[in-house]
C-alpha positions in Angstrom: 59.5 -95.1 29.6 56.2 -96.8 30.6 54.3 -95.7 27.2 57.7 -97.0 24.9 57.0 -100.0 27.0 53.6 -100.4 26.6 53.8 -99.8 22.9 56.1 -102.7 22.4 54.0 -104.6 23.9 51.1 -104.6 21.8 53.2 -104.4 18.8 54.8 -107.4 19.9 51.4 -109.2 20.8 50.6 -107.9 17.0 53.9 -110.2 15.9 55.9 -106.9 15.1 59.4 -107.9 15.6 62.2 -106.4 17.5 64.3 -104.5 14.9 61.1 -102.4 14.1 60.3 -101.7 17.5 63.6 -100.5 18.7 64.0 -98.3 15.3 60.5 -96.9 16.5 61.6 -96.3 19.6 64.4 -94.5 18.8 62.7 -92.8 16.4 60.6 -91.2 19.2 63.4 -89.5 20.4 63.4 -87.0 17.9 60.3 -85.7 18.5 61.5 -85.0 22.3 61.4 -81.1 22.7 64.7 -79.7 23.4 64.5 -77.7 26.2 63.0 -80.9 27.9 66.5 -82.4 27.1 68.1 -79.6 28.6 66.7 -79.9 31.6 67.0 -84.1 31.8 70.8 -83.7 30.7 70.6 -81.0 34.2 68.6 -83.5 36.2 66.1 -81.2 36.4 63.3 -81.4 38.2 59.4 -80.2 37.1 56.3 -81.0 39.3 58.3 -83.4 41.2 59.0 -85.7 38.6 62.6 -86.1 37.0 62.0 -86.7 32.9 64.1 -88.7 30.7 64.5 -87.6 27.0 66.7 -90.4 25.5 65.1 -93.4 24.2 68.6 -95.0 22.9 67.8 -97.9 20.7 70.2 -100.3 23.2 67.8 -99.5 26.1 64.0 -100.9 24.3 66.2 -104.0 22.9 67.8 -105.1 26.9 63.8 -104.4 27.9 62.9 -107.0 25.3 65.3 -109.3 26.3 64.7 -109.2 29.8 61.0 -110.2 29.2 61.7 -112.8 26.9 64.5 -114.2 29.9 62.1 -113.9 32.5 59.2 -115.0 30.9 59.9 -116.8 27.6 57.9 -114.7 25.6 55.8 -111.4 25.2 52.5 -113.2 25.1 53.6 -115.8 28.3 54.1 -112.0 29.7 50.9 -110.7 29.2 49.1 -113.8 29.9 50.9 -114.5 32.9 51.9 -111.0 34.4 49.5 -108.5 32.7 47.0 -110.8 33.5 45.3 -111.1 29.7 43.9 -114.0 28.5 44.8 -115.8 25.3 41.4 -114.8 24.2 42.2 -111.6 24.9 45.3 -111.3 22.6 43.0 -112.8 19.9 40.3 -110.4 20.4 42.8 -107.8 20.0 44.2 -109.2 16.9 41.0 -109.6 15.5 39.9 -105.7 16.4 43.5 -104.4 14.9 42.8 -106.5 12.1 45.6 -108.1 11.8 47.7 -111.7 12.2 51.4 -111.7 13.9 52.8 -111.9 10.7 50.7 -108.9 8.9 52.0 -106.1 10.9 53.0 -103.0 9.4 56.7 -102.0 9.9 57.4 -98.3 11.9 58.1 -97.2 8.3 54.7 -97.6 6.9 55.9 -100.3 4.7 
């Protein structure tokens, strides 16, 4: 899912590491309503868009890892790909307030 994505991302750029993220994503999926389960486990269609309502910890950690193989790491991603600059991810840092290694965990601790 593009958001899940997204969100590890920045939480990455933030220096968030990978356990938290994929317990976060995971997490999500209990907030997934379930008749919207239903009708993914049916292959249900609505407004011409199939949804998916698992976010299995497995799936977030391959995405992770298929960056980092492709790319080396999240930031040569979003540098290179995204098409950020370094001073963006600094800005960004500097706006959230925090350094890579102050990040709060999906916990709140």
């Amino acid at each position: 899912d593009r958001t899940g994505v997204a969100c590890a991302l920045l939480a990455l750029a933030l220096g968030a590491d990978d356990a938290d993220i994929v317990k976060g994503y995971q997490m999500s999926e209990e907030l997934i309503p379930i008749s919207v389960k239903v009708a993914s486990i049916k292959k249900e269609v609505v407004l011409g868009v199939e949804f998916s309502s698992c976010a299995p910890a497995p799936v977030m950690q391959y995405v992770l890892n298929w960056i980092r193989s492709r790319y080396g790491t999240v930031e040569e991603y979003l540098v290179g790909r995204a098409g950020l600059s370094m001073e963006d991810l600094t800005r960004l840092r500097q706006v959230v307030g925090t350094t890579p290694s102050q990040v709060m965990l999906v916990d709140g601790q």
